[in-house]
N, C-alpha and C positions, 0 to 999 in steps of 0.2 A: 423415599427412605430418609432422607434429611430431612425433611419437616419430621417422620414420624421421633426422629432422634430431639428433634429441638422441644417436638409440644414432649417427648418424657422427660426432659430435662427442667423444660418448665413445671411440669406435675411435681418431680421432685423436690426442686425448688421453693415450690407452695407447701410442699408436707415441712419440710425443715424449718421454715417460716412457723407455719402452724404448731408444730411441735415445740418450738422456743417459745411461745407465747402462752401454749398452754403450761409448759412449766412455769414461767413466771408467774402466771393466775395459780395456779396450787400452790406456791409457796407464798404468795400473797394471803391465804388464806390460815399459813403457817405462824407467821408473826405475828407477836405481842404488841396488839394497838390499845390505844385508850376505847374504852366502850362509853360512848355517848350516853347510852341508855342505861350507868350505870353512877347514884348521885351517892358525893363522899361532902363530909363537913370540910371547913375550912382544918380544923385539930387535924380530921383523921390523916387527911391529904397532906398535910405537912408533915405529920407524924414517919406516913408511909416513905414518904420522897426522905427525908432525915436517914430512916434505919436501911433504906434499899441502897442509897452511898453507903454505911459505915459498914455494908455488906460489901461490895463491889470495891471498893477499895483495900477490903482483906485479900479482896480478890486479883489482885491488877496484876498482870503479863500471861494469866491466865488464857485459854484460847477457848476453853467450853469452862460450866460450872452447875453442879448440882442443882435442879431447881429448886430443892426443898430446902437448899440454904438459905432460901430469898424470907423476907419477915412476916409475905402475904402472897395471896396468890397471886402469881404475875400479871392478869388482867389489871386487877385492881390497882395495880403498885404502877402500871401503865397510866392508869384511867387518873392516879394522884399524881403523876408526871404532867399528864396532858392539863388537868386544873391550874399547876403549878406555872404553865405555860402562860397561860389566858392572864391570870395573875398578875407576874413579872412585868418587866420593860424588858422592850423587842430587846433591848443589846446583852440581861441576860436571860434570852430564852436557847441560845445555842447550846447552854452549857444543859438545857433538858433535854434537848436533841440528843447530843450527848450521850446523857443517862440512858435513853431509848435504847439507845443502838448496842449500848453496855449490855442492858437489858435481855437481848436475841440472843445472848450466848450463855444464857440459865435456860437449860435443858432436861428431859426427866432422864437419868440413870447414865449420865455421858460413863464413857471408859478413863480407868486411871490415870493413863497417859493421852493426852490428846494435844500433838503440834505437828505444826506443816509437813508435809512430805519436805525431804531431803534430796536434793538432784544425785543422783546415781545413787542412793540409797533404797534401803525394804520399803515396801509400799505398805501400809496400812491401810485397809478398805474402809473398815469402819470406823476409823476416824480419818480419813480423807471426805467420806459421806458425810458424816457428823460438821464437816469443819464446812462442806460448800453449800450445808443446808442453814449452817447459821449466817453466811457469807448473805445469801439470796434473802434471809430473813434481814438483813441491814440494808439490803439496798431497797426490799418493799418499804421500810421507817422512813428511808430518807426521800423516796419518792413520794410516798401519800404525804409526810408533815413539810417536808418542802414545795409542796403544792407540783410536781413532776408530772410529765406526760403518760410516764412510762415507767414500768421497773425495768425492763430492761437494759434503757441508758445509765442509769446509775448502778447497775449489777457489770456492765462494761466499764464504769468508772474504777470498780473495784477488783476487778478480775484479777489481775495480778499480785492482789495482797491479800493477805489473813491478816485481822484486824484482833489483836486480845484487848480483853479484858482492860479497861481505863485507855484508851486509844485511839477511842472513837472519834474525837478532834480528825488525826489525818484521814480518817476514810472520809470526811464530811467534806474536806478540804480536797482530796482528790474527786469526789463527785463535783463540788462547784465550781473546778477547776476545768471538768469536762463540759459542762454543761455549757458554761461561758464561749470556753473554745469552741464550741460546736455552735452556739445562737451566734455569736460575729462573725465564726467563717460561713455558718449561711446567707448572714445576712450581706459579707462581702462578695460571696461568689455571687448573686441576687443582683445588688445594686452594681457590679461590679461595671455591665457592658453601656450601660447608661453614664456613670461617671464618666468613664473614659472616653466616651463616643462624644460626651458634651465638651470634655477637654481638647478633644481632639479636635473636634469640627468647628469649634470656639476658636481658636487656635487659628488654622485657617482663616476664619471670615474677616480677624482682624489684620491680618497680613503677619502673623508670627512665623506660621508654618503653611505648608501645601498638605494635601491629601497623595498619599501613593497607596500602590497595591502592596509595599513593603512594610510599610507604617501600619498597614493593615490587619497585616499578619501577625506584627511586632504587638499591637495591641491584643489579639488574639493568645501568644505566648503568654502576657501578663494574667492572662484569666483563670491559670492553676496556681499562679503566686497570691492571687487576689486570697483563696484557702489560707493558705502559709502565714499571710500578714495578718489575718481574720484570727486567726489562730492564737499569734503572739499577743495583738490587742485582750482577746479573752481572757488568758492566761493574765496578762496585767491586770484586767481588773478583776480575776477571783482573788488577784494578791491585795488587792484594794479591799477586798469583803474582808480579807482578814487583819485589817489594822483595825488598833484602837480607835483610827483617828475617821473611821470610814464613815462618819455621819456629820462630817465636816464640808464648809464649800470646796476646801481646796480638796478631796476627795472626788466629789460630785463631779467638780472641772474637770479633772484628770481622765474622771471616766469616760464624760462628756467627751473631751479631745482624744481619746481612745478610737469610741466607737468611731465618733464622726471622722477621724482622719482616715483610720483602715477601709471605711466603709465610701466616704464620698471625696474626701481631697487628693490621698494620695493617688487614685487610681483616675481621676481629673489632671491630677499632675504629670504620671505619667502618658496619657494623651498628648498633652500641650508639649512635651520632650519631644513625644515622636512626632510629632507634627514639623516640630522645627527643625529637629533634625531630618523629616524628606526635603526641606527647604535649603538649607545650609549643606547637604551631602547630594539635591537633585535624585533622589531616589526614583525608582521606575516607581 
């Protein structure tokens, strides 16, 4: 009877999986990308990228916007975005990103009024829908042109906000914010049992510390903080992506001593602590 409970739980399990990824694939297919297969002059494409800000800008705290206010068809006005891209220097192509994501929230025939739900307040269906299909349309932008695994991770980065019109900065800021957090707390929980085990048993051989079954445990404990620190490291350096100064050495350093400290020193250091300390307390 239990197994049969376990394998429908797993079945179900699978469907819900399957079901979240198909939504992400259909609404990937909703978003306004640049069409490769579609060639503009250097005029037109600067022309288009010029009148689709001094549209968008009429537009700013807005949360949806009429698509037929835009000065071209949305592909195209994408496709002079992504030109505009190629063009630039890397440091300003963020601000085309940007424009993209602005972009997902010109829509055919939105309603009058369109903003977030209000906690304890009337619910609006149709623009609740309207608002989470443009949401999912921001997070496919920032996945495929930031080179992403997934839309899902960056539809998670965004979950919690409605991003209007000229704001697209912090939702860009909140996905590289997650993304960081999550590749260094991988990469700490990962490296984590190897740093420490080298610290630790380093530790010993040179007569710092002894080996106990306490100490053992104790490095053990550290392996969900190993996440926690993985985390803060991240978090510092998506705050590094966003300075002016972040293509600088002293940037690079910073990140450098980031990653490597959450990832290989401190979690070495804490070995070499507990080691001494079964030494100095005689621990079992």
């Amino acid at each position: 009877m239990s197994e049969t409970i376990e394998v429908a739980e797993a079945a179900a399990g699978e469907a819900t999986i399957q079901s979240v990824h198909h939504e992400a694939e259909s609404h990937a297919d909703d978003a306004i990308l640049p069409d490769a297969a579609l060639h503009l002059e250097e005029a037109e494409w600067r022309a288009l990228v010029s009148d689709f800000r001094r549209v968008r800008d009429a537009r700013r705290g807005r949360y949806a916007a009429d698509v037929r206010e835009l000065p071209a068809d949305p592909i195209r006005i994408a496709t002079a975005l992504g030109n505009a891209a190629e063009a630039e220097e890397p440091e300003h192509r963020r601000a085309l990103l940007e424009d993209l994501v602005d972009l997902q929230a010109f829509v055919p025939d939105p309603p009058v009024v369109v903003a977030p739900p209000v906690p304890g307040g009337a619910s609006d269906p149709v623009s609740d829908e309207l608002l989470d299909r443009i949401r999912w349309r921001q997070a496919v932008v920032t996945a495929v042109l930031l080179g992403h695994a997934s839309i899902l991770g960056d539809h998670l980065a965004i979950r919690e906000r409605w991003t209007p019109i000229g704001d697209a900065r912090a939702a860009i800021d909140l996905v590289n914010d997650y993304r960081e957090k999550q590749a260094v707390a991988i990469g700490s929980t990962a490296i984590y049992p190897i740093s420490a085990l080298v610290g630790f048993i380093g530790a010993s051989l040179v007569g710092l510390g002894r080996p106990s079954i306490v100490g053992v445990l104790a490095l053990g404990i550290g392996w969900p903080l190993a996440v926690r620190v993985g985390g803060a490291a991240g978090s510092f350096e998506a705050w590094l992506i966003r300075q002016t100064w972040r293509a600088t050495r002293r940037a690079s350093f910073l990140s450098l001593a980031a990653g490597l400290g959450s990832i290989l020193v401190l979690p070495a250091v804490w070995g070499v602590l507990v080691a001494i300390a079964g030494a100095r307390l005689a621990l079992p």
